[in-house]
MDAnalysis code that builds the backbone (N, CA, C; Angstrom):
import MDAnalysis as mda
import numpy as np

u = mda.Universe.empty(339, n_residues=113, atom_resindex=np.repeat(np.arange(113), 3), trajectory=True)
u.add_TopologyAttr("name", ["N", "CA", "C"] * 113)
u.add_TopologyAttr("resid", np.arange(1, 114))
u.add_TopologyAttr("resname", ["UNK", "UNK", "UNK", "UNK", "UNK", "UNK", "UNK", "UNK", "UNK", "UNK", "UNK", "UNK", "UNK", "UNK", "UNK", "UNK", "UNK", "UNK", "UNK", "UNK", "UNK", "UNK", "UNK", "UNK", "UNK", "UNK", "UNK", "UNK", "UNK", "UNK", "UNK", "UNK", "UNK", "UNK", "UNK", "UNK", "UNK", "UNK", "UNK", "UNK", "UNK", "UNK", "UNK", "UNK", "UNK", "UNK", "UNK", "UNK", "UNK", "UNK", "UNK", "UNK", "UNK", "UNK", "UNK", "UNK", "UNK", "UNK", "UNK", "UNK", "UNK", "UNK", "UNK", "UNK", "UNK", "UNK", "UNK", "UNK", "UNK", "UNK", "UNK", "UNK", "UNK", "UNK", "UNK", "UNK", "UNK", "UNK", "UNK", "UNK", "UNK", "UNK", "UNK", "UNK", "UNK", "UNK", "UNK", "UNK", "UNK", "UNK", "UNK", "UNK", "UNK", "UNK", "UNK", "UNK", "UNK", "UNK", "UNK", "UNK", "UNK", "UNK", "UNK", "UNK", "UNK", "UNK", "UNK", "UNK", "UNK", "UNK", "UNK", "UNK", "UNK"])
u.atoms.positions = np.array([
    [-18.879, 50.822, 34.147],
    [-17.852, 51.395, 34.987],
    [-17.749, 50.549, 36.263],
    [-16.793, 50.147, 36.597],
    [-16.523, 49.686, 37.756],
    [-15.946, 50.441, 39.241],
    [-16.406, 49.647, 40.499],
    [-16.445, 50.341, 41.486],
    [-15.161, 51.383, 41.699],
    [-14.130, 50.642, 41.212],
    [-12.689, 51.139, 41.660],
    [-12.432, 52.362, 40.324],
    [-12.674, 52.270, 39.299],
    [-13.228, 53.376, 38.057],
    [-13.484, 54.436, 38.625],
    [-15.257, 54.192, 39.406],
    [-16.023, 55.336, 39.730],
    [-15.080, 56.084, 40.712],
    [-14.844, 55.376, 41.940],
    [-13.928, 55.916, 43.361],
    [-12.528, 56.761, 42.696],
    [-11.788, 56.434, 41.488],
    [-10.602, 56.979, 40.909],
    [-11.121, 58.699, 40.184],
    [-12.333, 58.198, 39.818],
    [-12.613, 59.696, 39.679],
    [-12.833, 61.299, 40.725],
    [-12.347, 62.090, 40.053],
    [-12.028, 63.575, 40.777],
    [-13.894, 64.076, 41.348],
    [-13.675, 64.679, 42.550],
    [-14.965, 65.536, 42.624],
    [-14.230, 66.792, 42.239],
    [-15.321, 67.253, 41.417],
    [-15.340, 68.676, 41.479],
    [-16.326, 69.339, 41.828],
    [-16.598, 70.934, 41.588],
    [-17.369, 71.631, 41.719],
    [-18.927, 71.604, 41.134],
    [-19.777, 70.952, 41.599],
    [-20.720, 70.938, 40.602],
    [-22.414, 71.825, 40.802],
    [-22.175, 73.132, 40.261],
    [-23.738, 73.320, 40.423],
    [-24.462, 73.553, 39.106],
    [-25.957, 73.940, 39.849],
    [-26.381, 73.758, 38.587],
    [-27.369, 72.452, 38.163],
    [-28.560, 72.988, 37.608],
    [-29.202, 71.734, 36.517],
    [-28.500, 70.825, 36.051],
    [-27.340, 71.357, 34.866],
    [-26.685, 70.634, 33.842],
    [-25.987, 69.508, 34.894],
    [-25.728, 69.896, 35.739],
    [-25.064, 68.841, 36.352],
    [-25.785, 67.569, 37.318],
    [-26.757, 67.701, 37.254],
    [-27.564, 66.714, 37.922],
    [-28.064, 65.405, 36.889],
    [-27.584, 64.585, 38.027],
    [-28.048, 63.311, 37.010],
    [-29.489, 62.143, 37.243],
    [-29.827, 61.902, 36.049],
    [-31.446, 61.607, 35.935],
    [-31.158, 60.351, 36.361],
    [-32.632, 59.792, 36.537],
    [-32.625, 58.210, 37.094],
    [-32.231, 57.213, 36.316],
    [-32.122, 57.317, 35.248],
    [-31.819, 56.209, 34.163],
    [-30.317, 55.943, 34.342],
    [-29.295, 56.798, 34.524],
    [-27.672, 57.051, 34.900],
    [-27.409, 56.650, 35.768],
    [-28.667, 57.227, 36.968],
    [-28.034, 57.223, 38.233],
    [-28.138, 55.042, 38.345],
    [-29.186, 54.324, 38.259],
    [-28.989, 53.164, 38.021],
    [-28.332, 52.373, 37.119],
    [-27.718, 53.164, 36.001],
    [-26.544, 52.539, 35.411],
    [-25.242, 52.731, 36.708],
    [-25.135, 53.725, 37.184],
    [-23.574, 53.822, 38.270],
    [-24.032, 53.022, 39.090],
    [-25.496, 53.045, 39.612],
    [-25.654, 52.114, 40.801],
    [-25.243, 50.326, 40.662],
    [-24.723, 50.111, 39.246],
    [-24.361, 48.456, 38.972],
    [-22.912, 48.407, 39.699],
    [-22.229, 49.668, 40.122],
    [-21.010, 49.663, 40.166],
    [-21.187, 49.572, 41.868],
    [-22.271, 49.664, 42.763],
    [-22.559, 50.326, 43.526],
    [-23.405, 49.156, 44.762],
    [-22.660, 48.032, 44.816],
    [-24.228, 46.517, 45.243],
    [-24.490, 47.832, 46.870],
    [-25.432, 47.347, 47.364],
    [-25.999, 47.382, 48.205],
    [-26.803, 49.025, 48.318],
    [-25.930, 50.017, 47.217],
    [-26.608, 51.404, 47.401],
    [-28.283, 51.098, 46.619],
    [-28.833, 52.463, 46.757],
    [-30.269, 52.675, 46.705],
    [-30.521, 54.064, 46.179],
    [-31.196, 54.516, 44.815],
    [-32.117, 55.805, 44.817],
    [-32.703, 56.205, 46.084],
    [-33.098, 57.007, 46.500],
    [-34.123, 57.208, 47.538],
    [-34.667, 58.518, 47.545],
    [-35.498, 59.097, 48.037],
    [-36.470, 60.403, 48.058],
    [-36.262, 60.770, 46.662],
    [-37.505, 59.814, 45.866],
    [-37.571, 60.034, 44.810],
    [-36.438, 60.714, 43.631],
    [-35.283, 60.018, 43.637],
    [-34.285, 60.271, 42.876],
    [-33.033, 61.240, 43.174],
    [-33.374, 61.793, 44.571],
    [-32.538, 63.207, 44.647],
    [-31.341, 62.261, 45.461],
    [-31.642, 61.399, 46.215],
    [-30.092, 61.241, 46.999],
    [-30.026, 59.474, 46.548],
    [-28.589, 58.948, 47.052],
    [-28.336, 57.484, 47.356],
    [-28.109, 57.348, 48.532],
    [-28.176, 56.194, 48.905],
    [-28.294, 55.898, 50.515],
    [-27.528, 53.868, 50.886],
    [-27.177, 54.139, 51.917],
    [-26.823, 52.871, 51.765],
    [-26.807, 52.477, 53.390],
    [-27.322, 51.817, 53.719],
    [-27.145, 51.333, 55.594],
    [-25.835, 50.163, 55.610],
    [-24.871, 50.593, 56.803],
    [-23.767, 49.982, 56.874],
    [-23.712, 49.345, 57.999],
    [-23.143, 47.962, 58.264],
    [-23.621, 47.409, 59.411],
    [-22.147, 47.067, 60.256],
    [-21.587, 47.255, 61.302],
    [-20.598, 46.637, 61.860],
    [-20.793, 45.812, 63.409],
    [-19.574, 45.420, 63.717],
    [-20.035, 44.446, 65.100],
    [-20.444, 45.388, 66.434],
    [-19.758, 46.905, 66.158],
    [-19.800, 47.216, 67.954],
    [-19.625, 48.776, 67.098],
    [-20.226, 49.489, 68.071],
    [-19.912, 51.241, 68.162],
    [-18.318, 51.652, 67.800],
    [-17.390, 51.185, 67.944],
    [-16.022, 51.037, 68.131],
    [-15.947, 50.871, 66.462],
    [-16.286, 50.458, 66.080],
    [-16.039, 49.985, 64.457],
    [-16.758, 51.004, 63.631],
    [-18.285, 51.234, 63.704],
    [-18.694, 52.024, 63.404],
    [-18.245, 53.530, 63.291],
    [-17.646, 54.311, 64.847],
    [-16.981, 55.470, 64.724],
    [-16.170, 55.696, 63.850],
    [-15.252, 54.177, 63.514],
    [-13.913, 54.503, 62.907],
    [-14.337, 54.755, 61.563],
    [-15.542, 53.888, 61.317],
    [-15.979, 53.838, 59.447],
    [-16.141, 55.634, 59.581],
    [-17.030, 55.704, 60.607],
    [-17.609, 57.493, 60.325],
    [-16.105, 58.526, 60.005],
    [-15.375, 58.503, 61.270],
    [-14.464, 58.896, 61.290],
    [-13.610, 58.913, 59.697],
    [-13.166, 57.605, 58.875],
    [-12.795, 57.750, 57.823],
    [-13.707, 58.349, 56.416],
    [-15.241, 58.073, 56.398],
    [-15.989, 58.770, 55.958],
    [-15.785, 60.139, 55.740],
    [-15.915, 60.778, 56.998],
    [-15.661, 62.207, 57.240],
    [-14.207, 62.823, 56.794],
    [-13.346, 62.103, 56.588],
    [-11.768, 62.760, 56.512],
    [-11.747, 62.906, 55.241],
    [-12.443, 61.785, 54.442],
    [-12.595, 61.366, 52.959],
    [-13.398, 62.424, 52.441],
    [-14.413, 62.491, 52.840],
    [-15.655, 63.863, 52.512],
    [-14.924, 65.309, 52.429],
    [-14.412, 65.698, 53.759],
    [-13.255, 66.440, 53.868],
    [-12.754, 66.896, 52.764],
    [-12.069, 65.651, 52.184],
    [-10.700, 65.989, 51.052],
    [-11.579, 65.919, 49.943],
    [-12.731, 65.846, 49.331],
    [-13.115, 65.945, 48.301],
    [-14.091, 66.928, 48.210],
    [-14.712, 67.518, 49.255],
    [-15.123, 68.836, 49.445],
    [-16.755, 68.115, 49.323],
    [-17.203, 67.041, 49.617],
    [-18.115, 67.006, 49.329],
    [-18.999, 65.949, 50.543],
    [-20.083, 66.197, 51.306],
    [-19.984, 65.783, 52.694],
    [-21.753, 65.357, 52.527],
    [-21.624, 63.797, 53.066],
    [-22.714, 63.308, 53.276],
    [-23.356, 63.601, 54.614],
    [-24.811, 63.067, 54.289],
    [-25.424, 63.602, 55.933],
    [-25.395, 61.709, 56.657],
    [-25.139, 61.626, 57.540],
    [-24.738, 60.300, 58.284],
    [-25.521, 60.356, 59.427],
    [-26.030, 59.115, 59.564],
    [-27.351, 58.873, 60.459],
    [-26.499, 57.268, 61.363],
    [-26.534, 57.292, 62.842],
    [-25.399, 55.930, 63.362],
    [-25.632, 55.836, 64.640],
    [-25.551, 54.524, 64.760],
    [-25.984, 54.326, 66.012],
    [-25.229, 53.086, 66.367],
    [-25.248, 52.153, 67.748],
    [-24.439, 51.021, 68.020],
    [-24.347, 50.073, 66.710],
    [-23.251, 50.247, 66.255],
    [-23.277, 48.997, 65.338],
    [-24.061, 49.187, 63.607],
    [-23.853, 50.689, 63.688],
    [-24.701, 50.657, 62.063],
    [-24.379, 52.267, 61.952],
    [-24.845, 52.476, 60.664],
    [-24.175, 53.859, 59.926],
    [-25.143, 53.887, 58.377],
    [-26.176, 54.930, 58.413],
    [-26.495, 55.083, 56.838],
    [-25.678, 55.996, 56.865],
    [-25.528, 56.007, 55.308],
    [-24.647, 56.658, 54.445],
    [-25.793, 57.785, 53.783],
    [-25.942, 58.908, 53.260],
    [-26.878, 59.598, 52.373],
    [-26.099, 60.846, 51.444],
    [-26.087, 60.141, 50.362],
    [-25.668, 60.944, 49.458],
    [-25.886, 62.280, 48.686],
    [-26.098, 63.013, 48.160],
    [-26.766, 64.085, 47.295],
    [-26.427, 65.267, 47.469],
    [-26.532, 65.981, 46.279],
    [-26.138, 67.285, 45.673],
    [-26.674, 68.522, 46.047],
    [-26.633, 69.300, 46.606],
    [-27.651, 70.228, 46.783],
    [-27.741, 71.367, 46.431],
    [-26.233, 71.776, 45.739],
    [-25.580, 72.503, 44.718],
    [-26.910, 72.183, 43.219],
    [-26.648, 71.020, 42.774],
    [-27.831, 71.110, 41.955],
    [-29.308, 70.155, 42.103],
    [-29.835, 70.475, 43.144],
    [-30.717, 69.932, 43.954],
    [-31.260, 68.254, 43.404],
    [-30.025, 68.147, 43.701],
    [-30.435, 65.949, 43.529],
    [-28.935, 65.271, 43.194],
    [-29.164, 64.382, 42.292],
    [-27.653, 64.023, 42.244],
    [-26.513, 64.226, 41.256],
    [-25.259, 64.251, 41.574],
    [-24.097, 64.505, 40.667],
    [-23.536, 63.123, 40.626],
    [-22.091, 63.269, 39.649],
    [-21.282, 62.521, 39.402],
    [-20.753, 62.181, 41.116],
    [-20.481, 63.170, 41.768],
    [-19.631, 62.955, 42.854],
    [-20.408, 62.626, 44.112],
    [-21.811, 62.232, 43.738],
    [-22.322, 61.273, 44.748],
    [-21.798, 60.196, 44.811],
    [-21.716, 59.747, 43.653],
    [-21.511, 58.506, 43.106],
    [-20.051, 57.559, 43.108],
    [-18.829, 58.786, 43.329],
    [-17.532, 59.132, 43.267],
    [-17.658, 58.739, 44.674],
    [-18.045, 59.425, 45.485],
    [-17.901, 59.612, 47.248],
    [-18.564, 58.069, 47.600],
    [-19.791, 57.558, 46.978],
    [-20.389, 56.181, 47.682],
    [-19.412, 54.660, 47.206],
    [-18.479, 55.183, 45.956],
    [-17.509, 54.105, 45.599],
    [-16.461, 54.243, 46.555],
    [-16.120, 55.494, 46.810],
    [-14.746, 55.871, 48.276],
    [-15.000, 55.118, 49.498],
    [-16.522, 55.240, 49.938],
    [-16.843, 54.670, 50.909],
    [-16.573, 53.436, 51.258],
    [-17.155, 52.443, 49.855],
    [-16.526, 51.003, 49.532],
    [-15.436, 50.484, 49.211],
    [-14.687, 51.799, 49.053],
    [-13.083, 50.682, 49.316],
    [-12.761, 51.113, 50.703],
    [-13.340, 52.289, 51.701],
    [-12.669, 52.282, 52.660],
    [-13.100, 51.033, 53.854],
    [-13.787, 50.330, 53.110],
    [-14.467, 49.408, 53.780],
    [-13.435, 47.854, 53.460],
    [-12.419, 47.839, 52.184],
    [-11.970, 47.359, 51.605],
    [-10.281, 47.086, 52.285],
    [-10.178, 48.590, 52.959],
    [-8.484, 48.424, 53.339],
    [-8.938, 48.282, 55.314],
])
């Protein structure tokens, strides 16, 4: 699957076991995914984002957040002068979904326009 694939796909509602996805998946989506990361032992993805000045950074957050917004599904964001992790995960079904994965490809094209 490719990045622009994953990002075209819908979030939906997801709780629940059945809906959580194991590590073997979650590093197949992560090919679609350069610079993201598993982290705390499989439950979230994470990705550190780097820009020139605070000014750039807000705006990434800022579009982050509008994006999260409209898909109902909202990362926890850690930022400071010039940088921004990203942290993904489900908590609906305590680790990760499809629409982690959906939301960390959104991220990368908003990085794109």
């Amino acid at each position: 699957m490719t990045l622009q694939e994953l990002a075209a796909l819908p979030c939906q509602p997801r709780r629940g076991a059945e809906h959580r996805i194991d590590r073997a998946r979650a590093d197949e989506l992560l090919r679609a995914l350069p610079g993201w990361a598993v982290v705390e032992n499989g439950a979230a993805i994470a990705r550190d984002f780097r820009f020139a000045d605070f000014h750039r950074t807000l705006g990434f957050i800022n579009a982050v957040g509008f994006m999260a917004n409209q898909a109902d599904h909202h990362p926890d964001l850690e930022a400071g002068y010039g940088h921004c992790r990203v942290r993904w995960s489900t908590h609906d079904c305590d680790g990760l979904s499809m629409n982690d994965f959906v939301c960390a490809a959104r991220c990368e094209r908003l990085l794109a326009t």
